[in-house]
C-alpha positions in Angstrom: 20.9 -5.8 43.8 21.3 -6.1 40.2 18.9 -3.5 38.0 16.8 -5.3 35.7 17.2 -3.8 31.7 14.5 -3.0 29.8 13.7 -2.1 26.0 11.3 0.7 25.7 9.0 1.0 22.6 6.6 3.4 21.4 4.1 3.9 18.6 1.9 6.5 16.9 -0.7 6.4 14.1 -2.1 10.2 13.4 -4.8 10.5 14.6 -2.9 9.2 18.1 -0.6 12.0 17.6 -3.4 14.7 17.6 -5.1 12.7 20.4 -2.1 13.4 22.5 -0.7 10.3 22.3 2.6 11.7 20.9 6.0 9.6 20.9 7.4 12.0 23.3 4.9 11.9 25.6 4.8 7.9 25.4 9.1 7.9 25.8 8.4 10.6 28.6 5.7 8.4 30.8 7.8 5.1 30.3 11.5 7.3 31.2 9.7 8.2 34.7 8.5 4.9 35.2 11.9 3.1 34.8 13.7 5.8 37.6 11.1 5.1 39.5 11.5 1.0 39.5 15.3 1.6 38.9 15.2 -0.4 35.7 18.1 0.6 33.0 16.7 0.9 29.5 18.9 -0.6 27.1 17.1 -0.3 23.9 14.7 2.6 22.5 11.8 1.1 19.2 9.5 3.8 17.9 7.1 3.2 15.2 5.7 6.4 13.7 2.5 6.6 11.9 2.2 3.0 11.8 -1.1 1.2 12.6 -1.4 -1.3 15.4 -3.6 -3.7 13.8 -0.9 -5.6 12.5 2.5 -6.1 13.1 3.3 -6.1 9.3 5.3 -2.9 7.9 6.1 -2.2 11.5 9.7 -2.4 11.5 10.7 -1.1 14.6 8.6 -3.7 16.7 9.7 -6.6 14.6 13.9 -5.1 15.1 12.3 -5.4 18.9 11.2 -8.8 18.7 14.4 -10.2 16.7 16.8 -8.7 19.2 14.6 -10.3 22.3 15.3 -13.6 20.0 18.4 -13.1 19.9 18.8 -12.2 23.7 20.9 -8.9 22.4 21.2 -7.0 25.9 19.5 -10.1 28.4 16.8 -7.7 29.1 14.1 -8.8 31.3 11.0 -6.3 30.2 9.4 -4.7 27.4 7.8 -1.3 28.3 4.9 0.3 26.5 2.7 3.3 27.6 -1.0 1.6 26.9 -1.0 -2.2 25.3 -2.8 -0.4 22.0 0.6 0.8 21.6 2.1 -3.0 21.6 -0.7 -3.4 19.5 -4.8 -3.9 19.0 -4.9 -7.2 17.3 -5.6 -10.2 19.6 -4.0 -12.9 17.1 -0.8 -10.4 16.9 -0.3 -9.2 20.4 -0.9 -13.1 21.8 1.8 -14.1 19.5 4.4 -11.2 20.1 3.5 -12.7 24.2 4.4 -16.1 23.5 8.1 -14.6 21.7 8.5 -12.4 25.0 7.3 -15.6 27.4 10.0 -18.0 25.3 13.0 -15.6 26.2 12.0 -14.8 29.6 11.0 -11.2 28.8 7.7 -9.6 30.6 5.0 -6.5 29.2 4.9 -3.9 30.9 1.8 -1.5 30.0 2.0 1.3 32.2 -1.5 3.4 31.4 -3.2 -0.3 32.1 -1.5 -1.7 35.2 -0.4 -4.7 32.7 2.5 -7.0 34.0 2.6 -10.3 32.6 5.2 -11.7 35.1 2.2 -13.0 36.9 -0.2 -14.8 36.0 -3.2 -12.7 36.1 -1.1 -10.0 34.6 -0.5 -12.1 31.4 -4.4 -13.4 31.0 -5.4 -9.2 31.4 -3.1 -8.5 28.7 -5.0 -11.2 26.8 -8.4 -9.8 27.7 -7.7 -6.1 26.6 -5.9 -6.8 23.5 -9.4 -8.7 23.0 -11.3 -5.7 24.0 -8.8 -3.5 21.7 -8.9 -5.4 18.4 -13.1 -5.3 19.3 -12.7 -1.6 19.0 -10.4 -1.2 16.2 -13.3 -3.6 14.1 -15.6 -1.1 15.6 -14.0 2.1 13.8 -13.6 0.4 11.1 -17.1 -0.7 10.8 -18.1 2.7 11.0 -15.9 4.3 8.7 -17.0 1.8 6.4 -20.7 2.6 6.8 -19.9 6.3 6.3 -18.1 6.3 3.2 -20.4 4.3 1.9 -23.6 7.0 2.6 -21.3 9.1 1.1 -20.6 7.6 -2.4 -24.7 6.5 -2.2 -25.3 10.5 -2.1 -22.7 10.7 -5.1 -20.2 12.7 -2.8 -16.8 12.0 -2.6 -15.5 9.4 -0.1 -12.3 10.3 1.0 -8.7 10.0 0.0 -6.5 12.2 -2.2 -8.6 13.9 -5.3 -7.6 12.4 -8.4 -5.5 14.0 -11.1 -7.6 16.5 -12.9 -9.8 17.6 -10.1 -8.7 19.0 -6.6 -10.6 19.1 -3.0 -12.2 22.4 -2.2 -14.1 21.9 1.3 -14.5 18.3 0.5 -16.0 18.5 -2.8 -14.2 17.5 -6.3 -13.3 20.7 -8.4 -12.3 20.6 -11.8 -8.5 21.7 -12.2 -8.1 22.5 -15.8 -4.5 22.4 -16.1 -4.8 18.4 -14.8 -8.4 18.1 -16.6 -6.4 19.3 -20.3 -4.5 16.1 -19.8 -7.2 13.8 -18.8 -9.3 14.7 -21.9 -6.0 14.4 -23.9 -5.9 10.6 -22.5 -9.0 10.0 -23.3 -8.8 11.8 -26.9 -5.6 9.6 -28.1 -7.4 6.6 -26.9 -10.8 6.6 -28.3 -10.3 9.4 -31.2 -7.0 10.0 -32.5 -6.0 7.0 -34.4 -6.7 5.2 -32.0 -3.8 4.9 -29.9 -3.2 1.8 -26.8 -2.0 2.4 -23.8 1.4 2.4 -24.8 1.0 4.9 -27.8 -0.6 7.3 -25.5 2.0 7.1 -23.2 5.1 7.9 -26.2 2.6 10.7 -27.5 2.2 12.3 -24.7 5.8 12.2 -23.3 6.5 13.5 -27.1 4.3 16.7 -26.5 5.9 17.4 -23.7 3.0 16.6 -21.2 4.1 15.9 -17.4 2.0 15.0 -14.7 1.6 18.0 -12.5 3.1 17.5 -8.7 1.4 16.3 -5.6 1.8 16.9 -1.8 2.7 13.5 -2.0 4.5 13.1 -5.2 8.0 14.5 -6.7 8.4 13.2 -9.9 6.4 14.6 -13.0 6.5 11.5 -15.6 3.6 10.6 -17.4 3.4 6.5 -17.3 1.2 3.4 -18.4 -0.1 3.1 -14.9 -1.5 6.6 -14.7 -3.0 6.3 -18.3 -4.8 3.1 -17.4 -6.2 4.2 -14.0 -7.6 7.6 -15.9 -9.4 5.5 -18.6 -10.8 3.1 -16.1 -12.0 5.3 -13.2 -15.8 6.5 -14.0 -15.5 10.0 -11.8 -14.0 11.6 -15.3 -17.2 11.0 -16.7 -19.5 12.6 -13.7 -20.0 9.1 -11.5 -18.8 8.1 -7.9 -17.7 4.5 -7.3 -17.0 3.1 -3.8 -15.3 -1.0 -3.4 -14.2 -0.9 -7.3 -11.0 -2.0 -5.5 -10.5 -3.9 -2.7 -6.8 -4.6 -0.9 -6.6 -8.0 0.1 -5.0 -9.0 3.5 -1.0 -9.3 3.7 0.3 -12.2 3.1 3.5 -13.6 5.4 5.7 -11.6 4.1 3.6 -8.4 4.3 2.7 -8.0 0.7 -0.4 -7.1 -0.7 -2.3 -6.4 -3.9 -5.6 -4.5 -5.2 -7.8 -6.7 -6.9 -10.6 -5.4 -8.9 -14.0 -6.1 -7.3 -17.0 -7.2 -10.0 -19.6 -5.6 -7.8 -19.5 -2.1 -6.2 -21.5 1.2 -5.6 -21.7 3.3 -9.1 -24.1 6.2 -8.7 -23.9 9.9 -10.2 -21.7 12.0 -8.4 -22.4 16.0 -7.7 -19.4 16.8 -9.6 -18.7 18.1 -13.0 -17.3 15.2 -15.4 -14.0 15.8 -17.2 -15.4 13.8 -19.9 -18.9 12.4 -21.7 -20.1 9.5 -20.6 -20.2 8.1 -23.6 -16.6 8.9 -24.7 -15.7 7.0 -21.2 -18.0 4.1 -22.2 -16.4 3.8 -25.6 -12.8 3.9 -23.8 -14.0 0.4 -21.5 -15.3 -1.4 -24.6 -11.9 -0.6 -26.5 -10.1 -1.7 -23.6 -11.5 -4.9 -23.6 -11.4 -5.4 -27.1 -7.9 -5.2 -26.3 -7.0 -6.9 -23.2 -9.1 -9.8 -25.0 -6.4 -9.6 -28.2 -3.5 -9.4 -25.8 -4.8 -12.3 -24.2 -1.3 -14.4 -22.8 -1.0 -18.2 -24.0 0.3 -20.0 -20.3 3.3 -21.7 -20.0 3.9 -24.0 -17.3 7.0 -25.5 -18.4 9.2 -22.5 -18.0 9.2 -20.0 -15.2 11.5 -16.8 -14.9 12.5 -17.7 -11.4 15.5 -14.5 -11.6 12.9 -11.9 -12.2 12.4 -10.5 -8.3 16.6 -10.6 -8.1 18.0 -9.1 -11.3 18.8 -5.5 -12.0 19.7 -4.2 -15.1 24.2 -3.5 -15.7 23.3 -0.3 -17.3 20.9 1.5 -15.4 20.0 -0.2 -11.9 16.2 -0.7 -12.8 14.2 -4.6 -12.1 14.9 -6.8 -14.9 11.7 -8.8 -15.6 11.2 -12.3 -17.9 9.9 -11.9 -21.1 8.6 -14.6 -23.6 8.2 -13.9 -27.5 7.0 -16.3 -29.7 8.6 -16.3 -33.5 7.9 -18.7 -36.3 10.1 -21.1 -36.9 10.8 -23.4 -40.1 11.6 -26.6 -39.6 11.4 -29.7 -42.4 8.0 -30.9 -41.3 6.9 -27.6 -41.8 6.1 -24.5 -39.9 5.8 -24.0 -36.1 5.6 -21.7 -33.1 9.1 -21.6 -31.0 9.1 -19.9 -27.6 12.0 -17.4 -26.8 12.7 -17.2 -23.0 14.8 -13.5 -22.2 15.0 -10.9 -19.1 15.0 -7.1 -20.4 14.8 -3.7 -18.1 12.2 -2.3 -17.6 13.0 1.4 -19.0 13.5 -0.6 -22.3 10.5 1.2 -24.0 10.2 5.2 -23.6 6.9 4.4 -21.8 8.0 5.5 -18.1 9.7 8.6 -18.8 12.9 7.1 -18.8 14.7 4.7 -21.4 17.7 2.4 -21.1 19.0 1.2 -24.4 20.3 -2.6 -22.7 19.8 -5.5 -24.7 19.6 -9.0 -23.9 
């Protein structure tokens, strides 16, 4: 009799690893399984640290569920430990079914006696991804709830202190060689000159200022994106906000964006501000003074439809469309023209790096 193949795929998220849900445990259970049935596996898909809630970023599962497509090794199973490793989102893990059921390939959840080769295998798969995706909204419910108690008692709400302060038993605690730099942002802005965004960035690059390494960081350039999230986040000046950002869902492709929420907790925190209140409120009205006088004219006749594919001949970086706007003399009289160009992105010293191409 002929062995059936199989692929076997595993996942972890942290807090599963610690929870003893490790990868090698998982490969381990699903190894002892397959002598036991005599079925061959032919394919190994791990996904570490990756949440099951949705199938995006997950690249190991969707490698798996190309290859089934594809009918790489005519396999006849998939094998998981417990579905929540397959996945815990209904609308995901019914979809994922119906590629497996179109090429003839079964589930096998070993921890939860799943086989969807039979029918009532399949509709208890369906019921227990239900029941899983209930519980992930559960924890994430709660989570929610918390952090938000937190930030109303002006505590900090998790996630990785930002630059100028560091975590000591949970609490915000002033670092002062992050904080001089902080108050050095907020002095070039509001006081010395003024400067914008940009003139901060070229001033402080020209002192000699880097940002100071992370646990999670390896590069020590100062940049416009770490200047503008200083001068807009209120904890410099002694408050806590919680939902000032939210991330919206992922689109098709897996992409998603923050977008700035108009409503949100702002309460005073228990730590000591980097900066006066008042020096952070002046430092919002400038900036939108500015972003006001910056303010883009559309144009919906031209779009730069090159800008997600070209990279700059001289130094590898994104090249992104530009439009500038020059006068233009004509025998009528006077008028706007519209310049269409792509340039590299390290054009301007504001990044830390340059690149002297020209368009």
């Amino acid at each position: 009799m002929e062995r059936k193949k199989a692929y076997m795929y595993t996942r972890v998220s942290t807090i599963m690893q610690v929870d003893g849900y490790s990868l090698d445990a998982q490969e381990e259970e699903i190894r002892r399984y397959c002598e036991y049935h005599k079925i061959d596996i032919v394919g190994s898909y791990s996904d570490k640290g990756k949440s099951g809630s949705t199938i995006v970023g997950r690249e190991q599962f969707q490698k798996m569920l190309d290859d089934i497509e594809g009918n790489k090794e005519g396999i006849s199973y998939v094998i998981v430990y417990k579905l929540s490793r397959f996945g815990r989102n209904a609308y995901d893990i019914n979809g994922s079914l119906g590629i497996l059921r179109d090429n003839n390939v079964n589930l096998i959840a070993i921890k939860d006696s799943i086989d969807t080769s039979t029918t009532m295998g399949e509709t208890f798969a369906l019921i227990m991804a239900a029941l899983a995706q209930a519980e992930l909204s559960n924890i994430h419910e709660q989570t929610f709830l918390g952090r938000q108690q937190k930030a109303r008692e002006g505590k900090w709400n998790g996630g990785m202190a930002p630059l100028g302060y560091q975590l000591v038993d949970g609490k915000l605690t002033i670092d002062e060689a992050e904080a001089a730099i902080v108050r050095r942002i907020f002095d070039l802005y509001t006081q010395e000159r003024p400067l914008g965004m940009a003139g901060v960035v070229k001033q402080l690059l020209k002192e000699g200022v880097k940002r100071p390494p992370r646990k999670n960081r390896t590069f020590g350039q100062i940049g416009r994106k770490l200047v503008s999230d200083v001068l807009e986040n209120p904890v410099y000046a002694g408050q806590i906000a919680y939902g000032r950002r939210h991330m919206e869902k992922a689109d098709r492709k897996g992409n998603r964006k923050v977008v700035n929420q108009k409503e949100y907790i702002l309460v005073q925190g228990e730590h000591t501000p980097i900066v006066s209140l008042e020096q952070f409120q002046a430092a919002q009205e400038l900036r939108k003074g500015r972003s006001n006088m910056c303010e883009r004219r559309p144009d919906n006749e031209y779009v730069h439809l090159l800008s997600p594919m070209l990279k700059c001949p001289v130094c590898g970086a994104s090249m992104y469309g530009n439009t500038t706007r020059k006068k233009k003399k004509t025998e009528d009289g006077v008028f706007y023209a519209d310049y269409h160009f792509y340039a590299c992105k390290h054009r301007r010293s504001i990044e830390g790096k340059t690149c002297d191409y020209k368009t």
